[in-house]
N, C-alpha and C positions, 0 to 999 in steps of 0.2 A: 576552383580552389586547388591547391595544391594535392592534395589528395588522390585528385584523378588524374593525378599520372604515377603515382605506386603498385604498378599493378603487383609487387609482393606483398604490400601489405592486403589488397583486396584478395591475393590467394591465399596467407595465411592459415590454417587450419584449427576449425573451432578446439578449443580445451574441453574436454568432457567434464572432465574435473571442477568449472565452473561453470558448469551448465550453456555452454554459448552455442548458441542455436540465431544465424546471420539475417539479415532481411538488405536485400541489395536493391529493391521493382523502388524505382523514384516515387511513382506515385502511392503505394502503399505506405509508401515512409512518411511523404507529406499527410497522409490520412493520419497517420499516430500522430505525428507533432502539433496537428488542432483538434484532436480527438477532445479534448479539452475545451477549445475556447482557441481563441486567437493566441500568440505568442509575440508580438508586434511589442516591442517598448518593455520585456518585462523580463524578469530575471530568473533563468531558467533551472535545474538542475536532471542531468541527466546520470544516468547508471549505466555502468557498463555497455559504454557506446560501441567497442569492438572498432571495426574499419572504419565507424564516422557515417557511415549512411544517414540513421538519424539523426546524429550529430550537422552533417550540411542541410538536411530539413528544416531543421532550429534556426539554424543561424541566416538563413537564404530567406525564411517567414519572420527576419525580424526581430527577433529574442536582443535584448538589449545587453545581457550578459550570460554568459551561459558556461556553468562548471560542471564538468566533467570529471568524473567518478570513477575509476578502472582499474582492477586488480591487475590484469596483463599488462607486464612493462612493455611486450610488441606494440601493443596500439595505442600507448599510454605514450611512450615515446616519440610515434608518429604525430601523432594529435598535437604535440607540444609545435612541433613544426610549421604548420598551419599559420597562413597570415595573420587571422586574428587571433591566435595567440600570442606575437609580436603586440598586438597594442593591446592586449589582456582583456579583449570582448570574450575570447576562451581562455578560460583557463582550467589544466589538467592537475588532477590529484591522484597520484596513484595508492588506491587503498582499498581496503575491503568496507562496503558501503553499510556491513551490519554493524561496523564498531566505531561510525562518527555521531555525533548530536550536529543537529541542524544547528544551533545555536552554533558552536564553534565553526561550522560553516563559516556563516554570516558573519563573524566578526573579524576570519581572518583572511576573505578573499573579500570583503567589501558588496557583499550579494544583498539587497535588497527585500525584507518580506511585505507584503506577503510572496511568497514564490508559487514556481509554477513545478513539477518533480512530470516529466515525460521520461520512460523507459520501455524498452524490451527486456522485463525483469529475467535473469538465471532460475528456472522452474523451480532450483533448490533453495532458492532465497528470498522468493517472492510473497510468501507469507507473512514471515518475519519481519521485512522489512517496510511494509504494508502497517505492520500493527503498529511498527516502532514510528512510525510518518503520523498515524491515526493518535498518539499521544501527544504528536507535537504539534498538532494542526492550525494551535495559535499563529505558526510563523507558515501554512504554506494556505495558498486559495484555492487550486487546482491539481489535478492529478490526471494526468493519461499513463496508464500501465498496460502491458502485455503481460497477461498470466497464460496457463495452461487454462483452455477453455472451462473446465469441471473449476479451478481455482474462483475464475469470473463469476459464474454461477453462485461459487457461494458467497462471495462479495456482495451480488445482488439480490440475493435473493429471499421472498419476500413469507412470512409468517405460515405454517401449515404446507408448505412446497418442501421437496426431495430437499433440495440445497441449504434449506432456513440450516442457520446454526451459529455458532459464537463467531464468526467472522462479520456474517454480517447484524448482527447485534451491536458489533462494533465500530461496525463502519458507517450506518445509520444512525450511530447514536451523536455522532459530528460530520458528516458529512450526506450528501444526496448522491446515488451512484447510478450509474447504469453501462450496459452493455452496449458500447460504441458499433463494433462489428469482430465479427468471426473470419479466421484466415485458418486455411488447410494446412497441415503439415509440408506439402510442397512448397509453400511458398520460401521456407527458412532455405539457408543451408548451412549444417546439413538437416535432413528434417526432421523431426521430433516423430515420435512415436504417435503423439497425441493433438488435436485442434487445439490451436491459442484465440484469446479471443484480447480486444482492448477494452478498461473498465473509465469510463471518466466518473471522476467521483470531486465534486465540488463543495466546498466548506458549507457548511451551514451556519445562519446569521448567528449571532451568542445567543439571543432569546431562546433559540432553538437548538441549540446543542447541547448534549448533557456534557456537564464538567468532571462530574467523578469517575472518570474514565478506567482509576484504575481498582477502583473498587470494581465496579461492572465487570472488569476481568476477569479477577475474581470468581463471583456469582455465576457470569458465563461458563466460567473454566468448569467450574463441580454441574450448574445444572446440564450443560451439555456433555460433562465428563461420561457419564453412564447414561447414554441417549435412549434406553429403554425402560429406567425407572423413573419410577414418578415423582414430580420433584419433593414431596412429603421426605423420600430415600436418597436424593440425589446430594440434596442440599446438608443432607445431614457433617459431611465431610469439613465445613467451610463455617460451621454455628458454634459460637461460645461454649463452656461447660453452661451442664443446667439449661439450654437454652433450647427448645423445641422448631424443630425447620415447619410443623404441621402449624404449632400458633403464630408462628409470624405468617405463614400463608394466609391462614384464616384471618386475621387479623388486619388484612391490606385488601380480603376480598377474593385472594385466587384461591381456589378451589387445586388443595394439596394433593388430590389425583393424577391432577394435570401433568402434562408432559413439558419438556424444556423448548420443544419445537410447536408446540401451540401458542403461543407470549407472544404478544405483541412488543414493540418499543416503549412504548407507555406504561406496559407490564415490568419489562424487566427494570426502566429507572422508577419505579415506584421500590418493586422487591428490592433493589440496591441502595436507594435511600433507606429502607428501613432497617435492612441489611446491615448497613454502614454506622447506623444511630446505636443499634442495640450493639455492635462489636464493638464501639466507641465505648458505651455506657461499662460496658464488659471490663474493657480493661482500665479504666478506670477504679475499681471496686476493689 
């Protein structure tokens, strides 16, 4: 591809300012781009590709379209050059990836869902942008992300463990995730301070997803807001006037002692169903 013979743009030098932290090793690259699943026939979206390294992973395994995401007009510019951007198998969007809806995506570059979203997230934007994909998860199937290693964790991580907390309440509440593999700070350049790991996190069927996603938020947001009170004190922030966080616990079964990192998934879309019903009836009145 054209690509590899720039060698300015592969010296480039990362923006601190948007977190770019480079992966160049081929083979680690092709490990992200099926960290997921196969990419073969399917309609890609990547973030902040930088020089393309992942970027020629995607498109080399197959990806049938694959749009491209970049706030830096250096690499945003290069990338446009690229043979398959000539017949628009790529295409480049220079923009900041926390302020598009996937829906406009798909309607104005012609992308396909469900999708597949592979990146080596910006450490400072990979939460955010994690939550705001987890709301829209109608339109995507697959996900391979690079977080900061402790990020992964808590994406994955499961009920009464260090990591449990509103990430992955919300991650599990539509999707299945897990920790693909871990990479050393050497590997980037330049390095990160801290180990990145990849999370593949795949849709879960509709029977099995919870829809009220943002109610759960919500709920997540206050019982995990003050991670040492018990949710009787926690939830109190987020409940009607007149309206007791103790009776509605009691009332569904959990035991209003309890903490926000004891719950299971079954717990918290129970407490957010009822949650939802009594703040409904609320305002209503």
């Amino acid at each position: 591809m054209k690509d590899e013979n720039q060698p300015d743009l592969l010296r480039a030098p990362a923006d601190k300012r948007l977190g770019q932290h480079f992966l160049f090793d081929p083979d680690i690259l092709k490990r992200v781009a099926l960290a997921a699943g196969p990419v073969e026939g399917r309609d890609v979206i990547e973030i902040g590709p930088g020089p393309g390294g992942l970027t020629r992973a995607i498109l080399q395994n197959g990806a049938r379209k694959l749009l491209c995401l970049e706030m830096d007009d250096r690499f945003a510019g290069a990338l446009k050059t690229w043979p398959d951007a000539a017949t628009k198998r790529l295409q480049v969007l220079q923009t900041d990836a926390t302020t598009v809806e996937l829906n406009d995506l798909i309607s104005e570059f012609e992308i396909e869902p469900p999708l597949m979203i592979i990146a080596n997230l910006p450490y400072n934007v990979g939460t955010p942008l994690l939550i705001g994909w987890l709301m829209q998860m109608e339109h995507i199937s697959d996900m391979a992300l690079m977080f900061q290693k402790e990020v992964a964790q808590r994406v994955c991580a499961q009920p009464g463990t260090q990591h449990y907390g509103r990430l992955a309440v919300l991650s599990h509440a539509v999707a299945s995730s897990r920790m693909a593999f871990t990479l050393p700070p050497g590997a980037f350049k330049p390095p990160p301070k801290v180990a990145s790991a990849v999370v593949s996190l795949k849709r879960l069927p509709p029977e099995k997803a919870y829809q009220n996603l943002s109610a759960l938020q919500k709920v997540t947001g206050a019982a995990f807001g003050q991670r040492r009170k018990m949710l009787r004190a926690s939830l109190k922030t987020i409940m009607p006037d007149g309206a007791s966080a103790e009776t509605l616990l009691e009332g569904i079964g959990i035991d209003p002692t309890r903490r926000a990192e004891t719950l299971t998934q079954d717990e918290f879309r129970r407490l957010t169903d009822h949650w939802a019903r009594l703040h409904s009836s609320s305002s209503k009145s």
